[in-house]
C-alpha positions as CSV (number, residue, x, y, z in Angstrom):
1,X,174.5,-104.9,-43.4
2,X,174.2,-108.2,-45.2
3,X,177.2,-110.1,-46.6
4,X,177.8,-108.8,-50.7
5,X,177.7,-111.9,-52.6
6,X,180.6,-112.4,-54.6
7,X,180.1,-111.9,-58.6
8,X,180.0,-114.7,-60.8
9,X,182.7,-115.4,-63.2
10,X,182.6,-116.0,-66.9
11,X,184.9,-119.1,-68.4
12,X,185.5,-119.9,-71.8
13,X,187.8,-122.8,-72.6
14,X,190.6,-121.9,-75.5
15,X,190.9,-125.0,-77.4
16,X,194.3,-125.7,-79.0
17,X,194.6,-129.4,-79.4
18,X,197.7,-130.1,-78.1
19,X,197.2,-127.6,-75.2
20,X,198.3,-124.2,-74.9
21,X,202.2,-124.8,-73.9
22,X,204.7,-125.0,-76.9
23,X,206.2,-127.6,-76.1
24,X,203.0,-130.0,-75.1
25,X,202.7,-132.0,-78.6
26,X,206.2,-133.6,-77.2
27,X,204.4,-134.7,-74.0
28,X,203.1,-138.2,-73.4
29,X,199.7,-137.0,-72.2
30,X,199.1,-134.5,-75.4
31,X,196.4,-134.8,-77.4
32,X,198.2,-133.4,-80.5
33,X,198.5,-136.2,-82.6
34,X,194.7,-136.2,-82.5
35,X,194.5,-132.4,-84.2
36,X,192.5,-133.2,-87.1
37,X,190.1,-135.9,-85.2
38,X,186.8,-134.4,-84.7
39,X,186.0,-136.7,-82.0
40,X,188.4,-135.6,-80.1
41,X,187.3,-132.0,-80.0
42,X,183.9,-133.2,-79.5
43,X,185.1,-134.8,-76.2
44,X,186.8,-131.5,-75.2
45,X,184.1,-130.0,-75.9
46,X,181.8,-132.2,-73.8
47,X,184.2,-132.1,-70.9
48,X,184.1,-128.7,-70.7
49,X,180.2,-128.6,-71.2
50,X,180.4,-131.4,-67.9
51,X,182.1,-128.0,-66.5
52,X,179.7,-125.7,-66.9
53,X,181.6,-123.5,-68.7
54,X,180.0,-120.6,-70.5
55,X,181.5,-121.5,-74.2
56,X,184.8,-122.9,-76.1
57,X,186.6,-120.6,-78.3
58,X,188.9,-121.3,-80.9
59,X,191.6,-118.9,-82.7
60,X,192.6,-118.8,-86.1
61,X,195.1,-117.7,-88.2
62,X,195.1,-118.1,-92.3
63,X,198.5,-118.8,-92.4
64,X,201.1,-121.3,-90.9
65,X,202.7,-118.9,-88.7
66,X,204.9,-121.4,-85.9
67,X,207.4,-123.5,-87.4
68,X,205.6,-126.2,-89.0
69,X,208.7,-128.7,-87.5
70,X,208.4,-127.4,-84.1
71,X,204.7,-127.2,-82.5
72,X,201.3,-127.6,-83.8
73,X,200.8,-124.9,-86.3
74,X,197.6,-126.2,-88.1
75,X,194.2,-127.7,-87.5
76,X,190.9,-127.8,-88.6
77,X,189.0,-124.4,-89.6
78,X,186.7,-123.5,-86.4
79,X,183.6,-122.4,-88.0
80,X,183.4,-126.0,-89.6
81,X,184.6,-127.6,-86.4
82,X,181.9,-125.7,-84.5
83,X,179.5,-126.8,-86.6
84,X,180.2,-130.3,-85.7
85,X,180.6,-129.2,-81.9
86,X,177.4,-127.7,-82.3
87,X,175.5,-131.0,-82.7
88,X,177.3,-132.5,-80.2
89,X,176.7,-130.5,-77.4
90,X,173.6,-129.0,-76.0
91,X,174.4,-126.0,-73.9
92,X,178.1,-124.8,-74.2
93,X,178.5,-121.5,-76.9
94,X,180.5,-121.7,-79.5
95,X,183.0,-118.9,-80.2
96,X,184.5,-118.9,-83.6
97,X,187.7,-116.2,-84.8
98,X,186.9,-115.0,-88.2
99,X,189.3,-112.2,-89.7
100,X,187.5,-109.1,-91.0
101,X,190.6,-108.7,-93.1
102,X,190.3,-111.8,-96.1
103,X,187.0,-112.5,-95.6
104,X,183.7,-110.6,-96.8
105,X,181.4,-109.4,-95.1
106,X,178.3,-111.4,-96.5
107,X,180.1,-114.9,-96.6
108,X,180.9,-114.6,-93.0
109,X,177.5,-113.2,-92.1
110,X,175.7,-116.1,-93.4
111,X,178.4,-118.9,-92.2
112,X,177.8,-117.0,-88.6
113,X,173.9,-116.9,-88.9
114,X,174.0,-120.3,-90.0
115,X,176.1,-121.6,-86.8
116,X,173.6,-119.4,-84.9
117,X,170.5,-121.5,-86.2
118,X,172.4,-124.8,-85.7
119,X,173.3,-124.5,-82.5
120,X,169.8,-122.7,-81.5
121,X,172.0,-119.1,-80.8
122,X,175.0,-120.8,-79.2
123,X,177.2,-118.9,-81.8
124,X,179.6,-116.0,-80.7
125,X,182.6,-114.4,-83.2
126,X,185.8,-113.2,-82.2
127,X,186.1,-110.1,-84.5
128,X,189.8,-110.3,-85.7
129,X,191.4,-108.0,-87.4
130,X,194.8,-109.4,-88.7
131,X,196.9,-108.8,-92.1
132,X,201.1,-109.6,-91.3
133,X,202.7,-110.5,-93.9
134,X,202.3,-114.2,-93.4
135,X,198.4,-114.1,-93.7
136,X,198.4,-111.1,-96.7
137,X,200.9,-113.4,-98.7
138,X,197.9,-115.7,-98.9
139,X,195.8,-113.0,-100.4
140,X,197.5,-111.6,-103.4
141,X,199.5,-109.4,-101.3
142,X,203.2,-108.7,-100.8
143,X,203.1,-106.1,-97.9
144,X,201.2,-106.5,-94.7
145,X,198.0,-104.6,-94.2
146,X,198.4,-101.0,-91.9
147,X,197.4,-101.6,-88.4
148,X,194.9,-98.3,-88.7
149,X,193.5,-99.5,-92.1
150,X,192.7,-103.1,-90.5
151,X,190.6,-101.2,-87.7
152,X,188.8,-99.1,-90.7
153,X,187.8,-102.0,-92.3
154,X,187.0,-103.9,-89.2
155,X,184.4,-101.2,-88.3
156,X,182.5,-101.6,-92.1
157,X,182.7,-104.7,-91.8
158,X,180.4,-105.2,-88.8
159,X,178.5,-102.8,-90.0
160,X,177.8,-104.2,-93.1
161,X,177.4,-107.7,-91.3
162,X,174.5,-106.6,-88.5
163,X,173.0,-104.8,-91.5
164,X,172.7,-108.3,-93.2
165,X,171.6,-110.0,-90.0
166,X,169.3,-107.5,-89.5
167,X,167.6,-107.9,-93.0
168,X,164.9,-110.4,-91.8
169,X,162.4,-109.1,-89.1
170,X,161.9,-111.8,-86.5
171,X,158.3,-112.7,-88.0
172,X,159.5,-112.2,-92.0
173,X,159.1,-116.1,-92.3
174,X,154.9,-116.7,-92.5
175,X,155.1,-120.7,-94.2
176,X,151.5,-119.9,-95.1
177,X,150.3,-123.3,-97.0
178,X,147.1,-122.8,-97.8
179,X,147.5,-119.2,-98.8
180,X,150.9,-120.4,-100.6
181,X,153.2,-117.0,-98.9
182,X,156.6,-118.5,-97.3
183,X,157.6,-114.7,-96.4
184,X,156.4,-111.4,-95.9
185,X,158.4,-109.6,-98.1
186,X,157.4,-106.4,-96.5
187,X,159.6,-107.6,-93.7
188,X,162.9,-108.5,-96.1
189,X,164.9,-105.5,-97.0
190,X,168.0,-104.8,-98.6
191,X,171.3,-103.5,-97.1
192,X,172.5,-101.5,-100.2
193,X,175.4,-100.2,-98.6
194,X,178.6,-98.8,-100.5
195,X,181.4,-97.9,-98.9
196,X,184.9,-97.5,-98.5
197,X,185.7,-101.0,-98.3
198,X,182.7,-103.1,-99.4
199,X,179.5,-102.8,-101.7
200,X,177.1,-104.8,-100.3
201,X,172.8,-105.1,-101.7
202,X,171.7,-107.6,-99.6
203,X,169.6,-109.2,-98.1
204,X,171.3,-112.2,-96.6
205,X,169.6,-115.3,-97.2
206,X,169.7,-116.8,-93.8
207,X,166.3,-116.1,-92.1
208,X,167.8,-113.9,-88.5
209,X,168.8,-116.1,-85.9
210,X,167.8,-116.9,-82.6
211,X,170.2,-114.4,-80.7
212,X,170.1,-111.9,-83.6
213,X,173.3,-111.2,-84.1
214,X,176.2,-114.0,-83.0
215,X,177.6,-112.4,-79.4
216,X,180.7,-109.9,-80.7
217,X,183.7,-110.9,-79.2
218,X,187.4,-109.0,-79.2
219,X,190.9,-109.9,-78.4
220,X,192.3,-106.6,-77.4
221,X,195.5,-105.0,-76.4
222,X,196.4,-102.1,-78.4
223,X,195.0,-98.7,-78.2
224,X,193.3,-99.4,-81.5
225,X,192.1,-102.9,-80.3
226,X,191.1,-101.1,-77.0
227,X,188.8,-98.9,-78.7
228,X,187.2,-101.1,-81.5
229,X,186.4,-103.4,-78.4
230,X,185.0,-100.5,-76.3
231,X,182.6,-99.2,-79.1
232,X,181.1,-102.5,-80.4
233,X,182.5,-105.8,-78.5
234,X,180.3,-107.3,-75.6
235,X,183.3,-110.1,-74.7
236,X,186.6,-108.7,-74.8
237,X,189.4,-111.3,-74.4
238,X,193.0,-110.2,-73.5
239,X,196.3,-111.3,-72.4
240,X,197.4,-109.9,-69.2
241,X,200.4,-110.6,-67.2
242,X,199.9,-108.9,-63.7
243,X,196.7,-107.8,-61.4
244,X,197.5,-104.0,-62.1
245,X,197.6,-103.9,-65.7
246,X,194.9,-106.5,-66.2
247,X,192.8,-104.1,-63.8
248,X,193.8,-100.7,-65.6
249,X,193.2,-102.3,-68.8
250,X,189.4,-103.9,-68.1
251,X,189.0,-99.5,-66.4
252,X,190.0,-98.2,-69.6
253,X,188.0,-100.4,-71.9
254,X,184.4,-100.1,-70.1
255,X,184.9,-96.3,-69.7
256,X,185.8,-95.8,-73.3
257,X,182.4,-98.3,-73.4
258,X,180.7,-95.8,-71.3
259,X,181.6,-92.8,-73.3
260,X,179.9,-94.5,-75.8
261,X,176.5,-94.6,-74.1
262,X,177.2,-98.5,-73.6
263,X,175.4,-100.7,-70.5
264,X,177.7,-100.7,-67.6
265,X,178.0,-104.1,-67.3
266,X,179.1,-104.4,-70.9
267,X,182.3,-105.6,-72.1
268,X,182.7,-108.5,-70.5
269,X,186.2,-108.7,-70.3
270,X,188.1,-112.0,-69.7
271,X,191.5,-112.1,-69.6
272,X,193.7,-115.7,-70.3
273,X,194.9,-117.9,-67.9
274,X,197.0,-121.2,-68.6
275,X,196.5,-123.0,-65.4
276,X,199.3,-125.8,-64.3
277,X,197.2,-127.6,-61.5
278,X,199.1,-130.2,-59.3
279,X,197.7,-132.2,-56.1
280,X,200.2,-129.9,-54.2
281,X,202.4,-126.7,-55.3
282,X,205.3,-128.9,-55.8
283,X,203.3,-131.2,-58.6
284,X,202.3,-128.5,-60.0
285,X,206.0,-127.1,-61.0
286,X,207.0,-130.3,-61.3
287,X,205.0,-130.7,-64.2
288,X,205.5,-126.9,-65.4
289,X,209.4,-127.5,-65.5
290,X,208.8,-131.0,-67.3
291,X,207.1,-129.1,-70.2
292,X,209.8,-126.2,-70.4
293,X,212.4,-128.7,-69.7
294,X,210.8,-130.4,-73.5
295,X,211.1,-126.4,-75.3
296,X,213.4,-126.6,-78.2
297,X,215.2,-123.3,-77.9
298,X,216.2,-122.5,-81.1
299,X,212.3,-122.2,-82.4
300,X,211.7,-119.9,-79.7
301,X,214.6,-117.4,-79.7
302,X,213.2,-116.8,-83.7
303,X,209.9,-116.3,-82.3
304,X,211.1,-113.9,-80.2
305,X,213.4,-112.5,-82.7
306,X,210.3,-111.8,-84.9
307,X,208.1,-110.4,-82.1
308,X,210.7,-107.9,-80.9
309,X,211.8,-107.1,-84.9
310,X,215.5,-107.9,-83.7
311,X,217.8,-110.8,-83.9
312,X,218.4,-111.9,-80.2
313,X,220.3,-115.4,-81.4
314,X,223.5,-113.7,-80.3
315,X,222.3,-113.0,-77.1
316,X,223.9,-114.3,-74.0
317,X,220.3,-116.5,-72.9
318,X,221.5,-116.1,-69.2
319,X,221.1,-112.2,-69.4
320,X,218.0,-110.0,-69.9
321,X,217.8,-108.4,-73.0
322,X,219.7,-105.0,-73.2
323,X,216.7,-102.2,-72.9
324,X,217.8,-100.8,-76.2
325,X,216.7,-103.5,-78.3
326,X,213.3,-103.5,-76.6
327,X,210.9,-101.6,-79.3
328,X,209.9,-97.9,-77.9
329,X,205.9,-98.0,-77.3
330,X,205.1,-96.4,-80.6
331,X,206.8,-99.0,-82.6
332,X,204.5,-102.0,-81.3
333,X,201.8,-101.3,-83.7
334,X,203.2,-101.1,-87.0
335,X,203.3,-105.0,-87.0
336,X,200.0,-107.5,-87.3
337,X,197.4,-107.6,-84.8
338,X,199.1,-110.8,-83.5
339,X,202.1,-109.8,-83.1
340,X,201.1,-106.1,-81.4
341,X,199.7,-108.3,-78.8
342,X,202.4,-110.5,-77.8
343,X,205.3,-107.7,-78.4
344,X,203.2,-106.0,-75.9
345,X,203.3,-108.5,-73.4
346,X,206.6,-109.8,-73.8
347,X,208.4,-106.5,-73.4
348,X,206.6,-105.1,-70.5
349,X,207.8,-108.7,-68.8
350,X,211.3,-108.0,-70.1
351,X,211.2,-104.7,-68.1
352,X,209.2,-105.1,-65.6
353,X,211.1,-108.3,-64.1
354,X,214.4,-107.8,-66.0
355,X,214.2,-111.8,-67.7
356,X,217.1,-112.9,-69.4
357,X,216.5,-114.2,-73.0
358,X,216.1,-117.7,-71.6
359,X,213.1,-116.9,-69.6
360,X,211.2,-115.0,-71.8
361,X,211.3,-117.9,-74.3
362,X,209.9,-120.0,-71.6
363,X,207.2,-117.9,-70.6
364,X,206.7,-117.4,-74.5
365,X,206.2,-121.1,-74.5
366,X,204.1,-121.4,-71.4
367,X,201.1,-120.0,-72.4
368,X,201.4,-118.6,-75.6
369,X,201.1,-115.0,-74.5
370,X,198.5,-115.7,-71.3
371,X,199.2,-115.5,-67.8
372,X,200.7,-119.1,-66.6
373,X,199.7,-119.8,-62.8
374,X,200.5,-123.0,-61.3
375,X,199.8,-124.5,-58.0
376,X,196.7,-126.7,-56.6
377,X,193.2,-126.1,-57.3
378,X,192.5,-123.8,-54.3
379,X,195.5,-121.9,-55.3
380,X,194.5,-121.3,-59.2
381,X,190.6,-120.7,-57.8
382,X,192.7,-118.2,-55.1
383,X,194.1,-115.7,-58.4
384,X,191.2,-115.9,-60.4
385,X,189.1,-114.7,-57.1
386,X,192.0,-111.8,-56.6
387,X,191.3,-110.6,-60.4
388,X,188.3,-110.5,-60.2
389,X,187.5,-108.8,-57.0
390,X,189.9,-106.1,-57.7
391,X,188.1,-105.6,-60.9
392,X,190.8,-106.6,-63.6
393,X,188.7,-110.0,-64.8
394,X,184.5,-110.6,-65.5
395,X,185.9,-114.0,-66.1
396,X,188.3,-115.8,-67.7
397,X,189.6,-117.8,-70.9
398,X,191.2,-121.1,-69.7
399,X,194.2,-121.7,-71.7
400,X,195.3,-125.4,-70.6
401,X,199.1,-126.0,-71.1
402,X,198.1,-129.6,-71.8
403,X,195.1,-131.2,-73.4
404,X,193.1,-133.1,-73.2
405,X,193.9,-133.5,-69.3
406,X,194.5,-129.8,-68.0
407,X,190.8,-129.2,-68.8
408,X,189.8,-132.8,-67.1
409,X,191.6,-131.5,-64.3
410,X,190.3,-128.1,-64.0
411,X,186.6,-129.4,-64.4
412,X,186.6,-131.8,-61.6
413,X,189.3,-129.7,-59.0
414,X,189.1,-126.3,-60.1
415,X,185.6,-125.8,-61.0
416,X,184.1,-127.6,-57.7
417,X,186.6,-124.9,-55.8
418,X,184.5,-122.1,-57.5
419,X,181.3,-122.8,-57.5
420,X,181.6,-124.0,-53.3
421,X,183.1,-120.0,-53.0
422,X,179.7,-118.7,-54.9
423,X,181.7,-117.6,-58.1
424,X,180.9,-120.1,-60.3
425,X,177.5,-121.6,-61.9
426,X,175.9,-125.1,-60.7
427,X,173.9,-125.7,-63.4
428,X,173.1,-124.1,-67.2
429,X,170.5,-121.9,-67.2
430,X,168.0,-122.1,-70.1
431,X,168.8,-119.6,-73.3
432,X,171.0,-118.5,-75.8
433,X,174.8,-117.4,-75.4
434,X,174.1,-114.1,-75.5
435,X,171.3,-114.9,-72.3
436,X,174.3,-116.6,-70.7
437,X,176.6,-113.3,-70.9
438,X,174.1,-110.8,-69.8
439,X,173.4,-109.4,-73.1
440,X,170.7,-108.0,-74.4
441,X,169.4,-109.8,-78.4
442,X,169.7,-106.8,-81.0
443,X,165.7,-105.9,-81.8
444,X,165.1,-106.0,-85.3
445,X,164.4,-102.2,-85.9
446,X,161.4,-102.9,-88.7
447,X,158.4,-100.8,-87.6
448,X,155.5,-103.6,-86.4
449,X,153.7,-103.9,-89.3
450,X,149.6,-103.4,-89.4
451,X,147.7,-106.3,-87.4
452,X,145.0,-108.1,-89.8
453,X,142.7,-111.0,-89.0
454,X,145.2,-113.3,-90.3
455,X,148.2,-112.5,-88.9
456,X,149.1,-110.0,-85.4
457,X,152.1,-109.5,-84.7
458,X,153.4,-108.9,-80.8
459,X,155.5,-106.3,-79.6
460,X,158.5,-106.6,-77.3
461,X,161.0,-103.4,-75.6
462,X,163.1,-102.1,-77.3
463,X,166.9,-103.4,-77.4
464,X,169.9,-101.8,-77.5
465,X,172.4,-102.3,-80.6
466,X,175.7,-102.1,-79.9
């Protein structure tokens, strides 16, 4: 029987300018001081373009959640930063987080669609669905958004958004000059959706892009996150802190994707890793105690305070937390999406390995919620190999503790470990983001229209929606 190949893996690169560890703005070799300097992202950007990867992604929140006098806690909005990326760079994609919350569905729609023609279909949303307190304070509210009511919304939303993308057919656009008719207006319609959340007529006025729709992207962890991601997200990013939950989690999601009559190979699901790569194993926690060594505590036991919903400053930080405190399963999603997430995370780790209050700041800190693994290049390449043979990763979202050299360092030691195993690309192939990730462009669903003398129009397969 011949040798099975082994599957190729997915990478996004999380950009966070200082790098993903709390405490990296205080290092020497941060780039944090450069947040706001567009040609610094542009070089990220660029180096991890250099790495093949498949696309940078940047988060987003609309509010200043981290203490403003300990860590990084704003930057430049990331569907305007993209934008800028998007000239810069000719191949990388270009994943944006836009809340389906406090924005509406046509703004974003267009903003999206435009990214998508800018970038010629390099564009990709992460759908989030946040509203804590922090962001709704922002919005004229004074109490945060239910979880359940977030996911409602969420689902209008994109349904109201493809709608709008899908209000152009592919060949609306005729630019006719000598018979002066710029469109077919037979292939233009409006949306005219009302519903429970939005009213929408339509049509968008962005022409539809070259993917169609942007790629749909998810950070999930929660049962409802789980299932918004298994019915319409084809990327589904996650924070997962051990090969058997990461595994269990990427089985539930693609056969609650199954159940839904979805592709088999669709979500891609990509779990974060923040890799702390040294020349040898030692280096490498050398340089992972250096940054915990720079934590300021005090920041971080409120963080966890908030996360957990109880004051742990009294706490004795050499002893785990007393299981008590720790919130009972069906209390982690009455807070934001955020926060459901990371309370997730951070109490299984409290159980599971019995951490004293002082380590679960640290690993709070060490990768902001994602897995932190460090050791040499062949050891990182090593676990991301494990994951993803046992079926728990399709690829994954780097998360550098440091930028901008973690992701220097991963492109030159990291990525040649990869690609000489057969996991990992050696070279871009031509086509869109969506091309890149195995999925199929939404069709247009307008019937083909009559063919004349002047004009014939071509027909293609049908392709799935999502």
């Amino acid at each position: 029987m011949p040798a099975r190949h082994p599957r190729r893996l997915h990478l996004n690169a999380f950009l966070h300018a200082p790098g993903h560890h709390e405490a990296a703005w205080r290092h020497p070799d941060s780039g944090g001081h450069r947040a706001l300097d567009v040609d610094y992202h542009i070089d990220l950007a660029r180096t991890a373009e250099r790495g093949l990867f498949d696309a940078v992604f940047l988060a987003d929140s609309l509010a200043v959640r981290a203490r403003p006098d300990a860590a990084v806690a704003a930057g430049l909005e990331p569907l305007t930063l993209l934008t800028a990326l998007a000239t810069a760079t000719e191949h990388i994609g270009l994943i944006a987080t836009a809340s389906t919350t406090f924005y509406e569905p046509y703004i974003l729609a267009r903003t999206l669609a435009s990214l998508d023609h800018i970038s010629h279909g390099r564009a990709g949303w992460n759908i989030a669905t946040g509203g804590g307190l922090a962001e709704a304070a922002n919005f004229n509210l004074d109490e945060p958004i239910e979880h359940a009511v977030r996911y409602e919304r969420a689902a209008e939303f994109l349904d109201v958004a493809t709608q709008l993308w899908d209000s152009w057919a592919d060949d609306a656009v005729v630019h006719d000059r000598r018979s002066g008719r710029y469109a077919d207006p037979e292939r233009i319609r409006e949306v005219e959706h009302t519903g429970l959340f939005f009213k929408v007529r339509g049509p968008l006025n962005v022409q539809r892009t070259p993917q169609g729709w942007p790629l749909l992207v998810h950070s999930a962890s929660s049962a409802d996150g789980q299932e918004f991601a298994a019915r319409y997200a084809e990327v589904v990013l996650t924070a997962q802190q051990n090969l058997g939950d990461a595994a269990a989690f990427a089985h539930e999601v693609k056969a609650r994707a199954a159940a839904y009559g979805r592709e088999a190979d669709v979500p891609v699901i990509m779990p974060g890793i923040a890799p702390v790569i040294g020349s040898t194993e030692a280096e490498a926690r050398r340089l992972a105690r250096e940054l915990t060594e720079l934590q300021v505590t005090e920041p971080g036991v409120s963080q966890l305070s908030d996360l957990l919903d109880v004051d742990v400053s009294g706490l004795d930080p050499n002893r785990p937390i007393p299981a008590g405190l720790l919130p009972r399963e069906e209390k982690l999603t009455d807070h934001g999406f955020t926060r459901s997430w990371a309370t997730i995370q951070i109490t299984d780790l409290a159980i599971r390995e019995r951490l004293t209050v002082g380590q679960i700041v640290a690993r709070l800190g060490g990768g902001r919620g994602h897995r932190t693994v460090a050791g040499t290049p062949e050891q990182i390449a090593d676990s991301m190999q494990e994951w993803s043979q046992a079926g728990a990763a399709d690829g994954f979202t780097i998360a550098p503790p440091i930028l901008p050299g973690g992701l220097t360092t991963f492109v030159d030691q990291v990525v040649p470990v990869l690609q000489r195993r057969g996991l990992f690309r050696t070279e871009y192939d031509l086509g869109t983001l969506r091309d890149r990730f195995g999925v199929e462009r939404p069709e247009d669903h307008f019937p083909e229209p009559v063919p004349t003398p002047v004009r014939r129009s071509t027909s293609r397969p049908p392709l799935a929606r999502v």
